[in-house]
N, C-alpha and C positions, 0 to 999 in steps of 0.2 A: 504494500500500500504506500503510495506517496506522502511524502512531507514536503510542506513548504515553509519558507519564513514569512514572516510578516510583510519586508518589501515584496518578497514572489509572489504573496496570496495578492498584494495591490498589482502587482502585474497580469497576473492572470485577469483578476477582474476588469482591469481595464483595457486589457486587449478585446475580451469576451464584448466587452458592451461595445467598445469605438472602432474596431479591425471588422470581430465578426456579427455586429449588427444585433445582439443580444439584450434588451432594454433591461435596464437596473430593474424598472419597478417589476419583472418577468423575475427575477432571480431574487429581489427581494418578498415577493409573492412565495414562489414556492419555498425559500428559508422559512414565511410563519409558516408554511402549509405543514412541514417537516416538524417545527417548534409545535404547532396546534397536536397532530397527531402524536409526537413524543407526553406530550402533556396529559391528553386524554388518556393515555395507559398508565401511567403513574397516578391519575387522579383513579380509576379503577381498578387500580390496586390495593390504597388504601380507601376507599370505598366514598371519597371524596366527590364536592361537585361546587366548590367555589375555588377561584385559582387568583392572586393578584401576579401583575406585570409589571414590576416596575423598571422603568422605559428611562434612556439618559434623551440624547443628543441626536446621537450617531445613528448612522446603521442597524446598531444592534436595538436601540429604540425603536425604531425602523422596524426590522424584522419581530419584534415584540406585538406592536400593533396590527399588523398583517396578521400574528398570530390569534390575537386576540378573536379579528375578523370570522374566523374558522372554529376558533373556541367556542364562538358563542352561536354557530350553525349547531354545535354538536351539542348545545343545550348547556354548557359550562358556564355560571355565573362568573363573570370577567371584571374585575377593578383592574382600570387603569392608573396607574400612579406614575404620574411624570416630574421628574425632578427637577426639570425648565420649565420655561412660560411656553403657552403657544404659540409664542412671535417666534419663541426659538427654534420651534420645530422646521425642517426646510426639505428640500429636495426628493427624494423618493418617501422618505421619511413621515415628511405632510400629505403625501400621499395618502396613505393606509392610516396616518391619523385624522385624517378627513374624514375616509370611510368608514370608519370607527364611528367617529361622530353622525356620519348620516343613518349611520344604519341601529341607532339610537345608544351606542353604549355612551356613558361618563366618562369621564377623563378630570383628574384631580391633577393641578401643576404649581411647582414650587412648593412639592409636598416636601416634608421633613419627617424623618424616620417617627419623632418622639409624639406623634400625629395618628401614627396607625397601630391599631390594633392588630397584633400579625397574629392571635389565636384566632380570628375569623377565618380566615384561610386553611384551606386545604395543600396548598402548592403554591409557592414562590416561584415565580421564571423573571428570572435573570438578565434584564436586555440594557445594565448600568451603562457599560464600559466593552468595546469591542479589544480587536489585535492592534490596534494604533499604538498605545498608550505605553510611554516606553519610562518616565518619569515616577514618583512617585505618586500614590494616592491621592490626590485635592481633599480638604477637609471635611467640604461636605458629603462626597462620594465615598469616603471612611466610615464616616459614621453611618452611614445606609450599613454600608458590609456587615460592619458590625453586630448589627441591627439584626440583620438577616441568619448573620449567623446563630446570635441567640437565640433567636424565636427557635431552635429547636425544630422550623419545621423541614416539611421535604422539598428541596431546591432542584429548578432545573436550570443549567445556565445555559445562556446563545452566544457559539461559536466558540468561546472560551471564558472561565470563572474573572467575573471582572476582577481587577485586580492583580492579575497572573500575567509575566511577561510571556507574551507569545512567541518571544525569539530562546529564552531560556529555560522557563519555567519558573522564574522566581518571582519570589511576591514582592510587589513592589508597595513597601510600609504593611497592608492587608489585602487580604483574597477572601474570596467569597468561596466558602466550604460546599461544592454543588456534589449534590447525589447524582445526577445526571447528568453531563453535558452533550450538547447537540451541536456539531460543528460541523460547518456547511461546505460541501465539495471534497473534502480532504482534510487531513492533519494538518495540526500546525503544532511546530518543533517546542513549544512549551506545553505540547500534553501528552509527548512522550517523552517527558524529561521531568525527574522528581527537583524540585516538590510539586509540581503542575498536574503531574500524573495522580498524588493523592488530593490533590484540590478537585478536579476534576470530577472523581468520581466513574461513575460508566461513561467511556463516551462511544459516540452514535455519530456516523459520518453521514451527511445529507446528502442524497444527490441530488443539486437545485437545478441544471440543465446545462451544467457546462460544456459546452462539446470537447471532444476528446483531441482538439486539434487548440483549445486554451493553454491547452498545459506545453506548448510547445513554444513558448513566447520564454521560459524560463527551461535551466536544466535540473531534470528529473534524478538528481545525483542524492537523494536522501530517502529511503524506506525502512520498514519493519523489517525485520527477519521472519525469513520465508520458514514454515517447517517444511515446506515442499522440500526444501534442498535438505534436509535431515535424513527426508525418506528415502531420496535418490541413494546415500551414500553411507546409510547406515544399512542396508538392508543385505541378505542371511548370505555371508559369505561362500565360494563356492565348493562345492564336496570334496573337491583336490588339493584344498588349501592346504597350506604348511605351514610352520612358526616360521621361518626365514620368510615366507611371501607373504605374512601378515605384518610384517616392519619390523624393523631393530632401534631399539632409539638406546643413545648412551646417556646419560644422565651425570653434570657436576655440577657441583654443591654441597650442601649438608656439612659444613663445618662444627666444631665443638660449640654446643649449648643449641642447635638447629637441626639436628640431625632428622629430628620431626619434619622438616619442610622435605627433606632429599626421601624418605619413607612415603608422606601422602603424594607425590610428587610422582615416584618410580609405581605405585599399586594403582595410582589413577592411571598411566599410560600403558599398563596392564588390563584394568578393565574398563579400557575405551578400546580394548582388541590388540594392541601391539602383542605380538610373538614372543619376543627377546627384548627384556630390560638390563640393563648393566648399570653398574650404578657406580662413577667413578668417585672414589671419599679419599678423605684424610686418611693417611694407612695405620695412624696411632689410633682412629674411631672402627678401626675395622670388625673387630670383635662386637660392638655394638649392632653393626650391621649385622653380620651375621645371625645374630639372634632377633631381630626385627623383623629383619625380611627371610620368607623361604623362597616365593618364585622368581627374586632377582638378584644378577649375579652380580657379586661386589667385583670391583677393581681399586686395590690399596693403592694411591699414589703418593709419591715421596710428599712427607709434610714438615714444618719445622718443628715436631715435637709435641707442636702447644696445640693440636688439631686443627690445623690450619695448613692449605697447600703452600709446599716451597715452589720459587721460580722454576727451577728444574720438573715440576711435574708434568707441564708443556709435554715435552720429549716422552717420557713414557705412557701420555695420554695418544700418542700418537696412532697405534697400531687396532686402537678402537675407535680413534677417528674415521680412520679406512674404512673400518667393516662395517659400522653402525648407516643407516638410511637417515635419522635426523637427531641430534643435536639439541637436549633439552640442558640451559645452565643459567644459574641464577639462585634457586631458590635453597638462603643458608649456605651461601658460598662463601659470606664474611667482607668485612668492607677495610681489613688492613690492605698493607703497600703491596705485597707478597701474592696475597690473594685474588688482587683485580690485577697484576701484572700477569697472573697465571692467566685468567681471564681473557686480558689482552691480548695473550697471545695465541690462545687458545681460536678465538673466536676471528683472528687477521688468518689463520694458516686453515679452518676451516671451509670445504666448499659445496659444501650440500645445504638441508635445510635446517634452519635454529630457530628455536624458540628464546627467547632471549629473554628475562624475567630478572625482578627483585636488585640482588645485590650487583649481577651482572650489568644493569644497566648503567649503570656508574662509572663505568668503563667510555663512556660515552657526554659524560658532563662536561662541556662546553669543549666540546668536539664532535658534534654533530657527521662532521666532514666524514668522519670516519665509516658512516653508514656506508658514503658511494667507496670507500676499498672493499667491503666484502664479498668474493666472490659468489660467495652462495644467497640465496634466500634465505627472507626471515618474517618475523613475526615477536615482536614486543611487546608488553604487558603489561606499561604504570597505570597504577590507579593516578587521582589527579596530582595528588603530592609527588610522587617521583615524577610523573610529566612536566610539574612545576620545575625540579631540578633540574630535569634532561635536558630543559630547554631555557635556565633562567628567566621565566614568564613567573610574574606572581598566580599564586594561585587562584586567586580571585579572580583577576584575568578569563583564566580559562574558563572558571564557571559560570563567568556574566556570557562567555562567546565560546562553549565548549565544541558546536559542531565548525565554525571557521577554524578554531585552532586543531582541529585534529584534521578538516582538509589540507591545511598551512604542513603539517607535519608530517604527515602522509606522504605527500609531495616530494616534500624535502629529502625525505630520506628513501623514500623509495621501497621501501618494505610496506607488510599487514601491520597495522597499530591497531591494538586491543587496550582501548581506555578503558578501565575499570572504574565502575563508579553506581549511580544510580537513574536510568539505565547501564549497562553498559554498550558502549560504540565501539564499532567496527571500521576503521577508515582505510580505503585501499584504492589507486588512482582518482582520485577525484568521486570518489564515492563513498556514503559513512551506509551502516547499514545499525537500526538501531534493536537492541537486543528486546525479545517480549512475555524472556523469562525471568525468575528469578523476585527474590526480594531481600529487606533488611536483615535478615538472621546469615547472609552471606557475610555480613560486615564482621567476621571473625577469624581469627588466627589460623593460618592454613587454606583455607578457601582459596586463595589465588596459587598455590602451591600445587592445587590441587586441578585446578583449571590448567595449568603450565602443563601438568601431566595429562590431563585430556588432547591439550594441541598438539601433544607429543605424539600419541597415542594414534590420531586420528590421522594426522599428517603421514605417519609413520607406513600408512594403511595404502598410500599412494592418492589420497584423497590432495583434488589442487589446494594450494595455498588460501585462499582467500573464502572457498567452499570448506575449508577444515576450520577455520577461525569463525566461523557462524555456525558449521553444525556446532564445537565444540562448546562455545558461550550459550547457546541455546540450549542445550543437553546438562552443562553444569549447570543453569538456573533452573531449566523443570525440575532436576533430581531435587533442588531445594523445594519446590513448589509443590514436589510429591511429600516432604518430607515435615511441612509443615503443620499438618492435622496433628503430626504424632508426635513430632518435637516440637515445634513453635519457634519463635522469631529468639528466643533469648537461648534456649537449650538442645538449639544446632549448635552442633561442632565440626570442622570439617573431616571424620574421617565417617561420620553418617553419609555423606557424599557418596564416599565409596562405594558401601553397603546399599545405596540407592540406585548409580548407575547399573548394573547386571539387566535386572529387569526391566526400566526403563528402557535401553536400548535393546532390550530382546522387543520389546512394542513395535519396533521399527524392524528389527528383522523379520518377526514372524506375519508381515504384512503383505 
């Protein structure tokens, strides 16, 4: 499904009306018509039949009124509540508040929240504040929110929760808490991107009449994740297979005090299918391993004693460089001089596929450049704070503009970037793809460790680069999503992951 930002949604629209001849009041018509029918099922669900509107300025006022229009064929008692005069009402806008008025409803304007009685209502619908609004909250439009949100009752908002940036997701001062939202033609990038996603609520994409030739005025570089492509590439391996033809991936990392990141890390690229794991460690933690893990094979590499790799381990990581298909390091590799030099050089004489994660990426703090020497392909992992380092960007930065910075980065470097975050994004040539699993009980120790070892796993499988980094992120958040009736957001841990994928991924094989 497409996503657009806030400038693209104004382009499309305005191509739609002035290029292909499409009249606003044609497309603000069917927005109430989609608003009325959203309406009516939430009011017959809780067995309701009075609904108030309250209407700003804009468009979304606009498509309020139209809705109204429609509510009140289908027998719905309608308040209108406007929060301007109606001098201020204008263009398609006055339109449908005309009709309103001819077709006898009320209209109350320069209402003030402290004014209404919101226990009359059955249903709040939402038409304050559209996707414009990029500032904070105005004072009077706050205290509505506010309003609305206390009343405790059931909200539908139009097009997007007023108050919620439609380019990020963020609330800008307060957001309006909507049970439903109803947004018109397609997504917009602040309602797949938390906090917008839990502001939001359900949302319902309208299809108001855009022809399919609008959407070509802008480029179509941003959508959900498909499970289609899950099912292509997870599905029941074939009866001849062998562990060598199911992948080999080597695994370094797991330094002393971490050895848990190089464990969930090696068992996750194990059951996401890989054949052969190896798991290259510190050789004073060897013993450790061995009792940890049974179905992967350790390799001791020279360390300084303190479980940590000496510079020399390069050279003897050598000969499973060769034979391994891809290249999982990062996770509890340790962040002395020693360890990212091992790193460094590990990862320049490498030329197949890597997964690049965690301490590893450090190797790369303010030397970007170094992405265009790597021969092989890859695929990277920060959540938003390591992104902040990799690239000396505050962090805040990236989360007022996370999808330009992860197209900005992508780019640049030339590899799959897996932001980790809430969603999480996918960015790969000029494309993000955004994740439509998963939730907060991810935000724990191991979980990206464990994800490292899915892309290991899947990659390892001969699955393309960029097809392996969305089945993978799609598969580690369902496994949580499967996971959360029976653990819940706080008593996930990431080695339940584990014990989740098997069957999960059998859903797809046995289809």
């Amino acid at each position: 499904m497409k996503i657009f930002s806030s400038k693209e949604a104004r382009q499309i629209d305005g191509y739609a009306i002035s290029d292909l001849g499409i009249p606003g009041e044609n497309l603000m018509g069917a927005a109430g018509n989609a608003v009325a029918h959203q309406a009516k099922k939430m009011l017959l669900a809780n067995g309701g039949k009075n609904a108030a509107i309250i209407c700003g300025k804009g468009n979304n006022g606009g498509d309020g009124y139209a809705a109204a229009i429609n509510l009140n064929k289908f027998g719905v008692k309608v308040s209108l509540l406007s929060i301007v005069s109606a001098e201020d009402i204008t263009g398609d806008a006055k339109i449908f508040h005309d009709r309103c008025i001819n077709a006898g409803l009320s209209c109350h304007y320069n209402v003030t929240p402290k004014n209404i009685d919101f226990q009359e209502y059955d249903l709040l619908i939402d038409g304050l504040l559209g996707t414009g609004i990029h500032g904070k909250v105005r004072a009077n439009v706050a205290e509505w929110i506010k309003s609305v949100n206390e009343s405790k009752k059931p909200v539908l908002s139009i097009d997007i929760p007023s108050g919620i940036n439609s380019d990020n997701g963020q609330v800008l001062g307060v957001g309006i808490k909507a049970d439903t939202t109803i947004t018109m033609g397609f997504l917009k990038l602040g309602l797949v991107i938390n906090p917008g996603v839990e502001y939001a609520g359900t949302v319902e994409v309208a299809d108001i009449g855009y022809p399919e030739k609008s959407f070509e005025i802008v480029e179509a570089n941003k959508r959900l994740a498909d499970e289609s492509i899950v099912k292509t590439y997870l599905q029941k391996p074939p009866s001849d297979t062998y562990k060598h033809r199911q992948g080999k991936v080597y695994f370094l990392g797991g330094s002393r005090g971490f050895t848990g990141a190089a464990c969930l890390s090696c068992e996750a690229a194990l059951r996401a299918g890989a054949g052969l794991v190896i798991a290259g460690i510190p050789e004073t933690l060897n013993p450790i391993y061995e009792t940890k893990l049974t179905e992967v094979i350790t390799d001791p590499l020279p360390d300084t004693g303190s479980g940590h790799f000496s510079g020399k381990a390069a050279e003897y990581a050598q000969t499973k460089l060769d034979w391994c298909d891809v290249l999982a390091i990062g996770p509890g590799l340790g962040t002395d001089e020693k360890s990212l030099q091992f790193a460094r050089e590990i990862i320049k004489r490498f030329t197949k596929t890597m997964i690049i994660d965690a301490d590893a990426l450090r190797v790369f703090h303010g030397n970007l450049d170094l992405f265009q020497e790597l021969e092989g392909r890859f695929i990277i992992t920060p959540h938003y704070g390591e992104a902040a380092m990799l690239t000396d960007i505050n962090k805040q930065k990236i989360v007022e503009s996370p999808f330009e910075f992860l197209k900005d980065l992508s780019r640049r470097i030339g590899g799959v970037v897996v932001l980790k975050g809430a969603p999480t994004l996918i960015g790969f040539e000029d494309q993000i793809v955004v994740s439509t699993t998963g939730h907060q009980g991810l935000a724990t120790g191991g979980s990206g460790d464990v994800l490292t070892g899915i892309l290991a796993g899947i990659t390892a499988q001969g699955v393309p680069l960029k097809a392996a980094a969305e089945v993978a992120v799609y598969i580690h958040g369902k496994a949580a999503d499967i996971l959360l009736e029976k653990r819940g957001y706080r008593g996930l841990i990431a080695s339940d992951l584990l014990d989740a994928l098997p069957n999960l991924i059998y859903q797809y094989e046995c289809k």
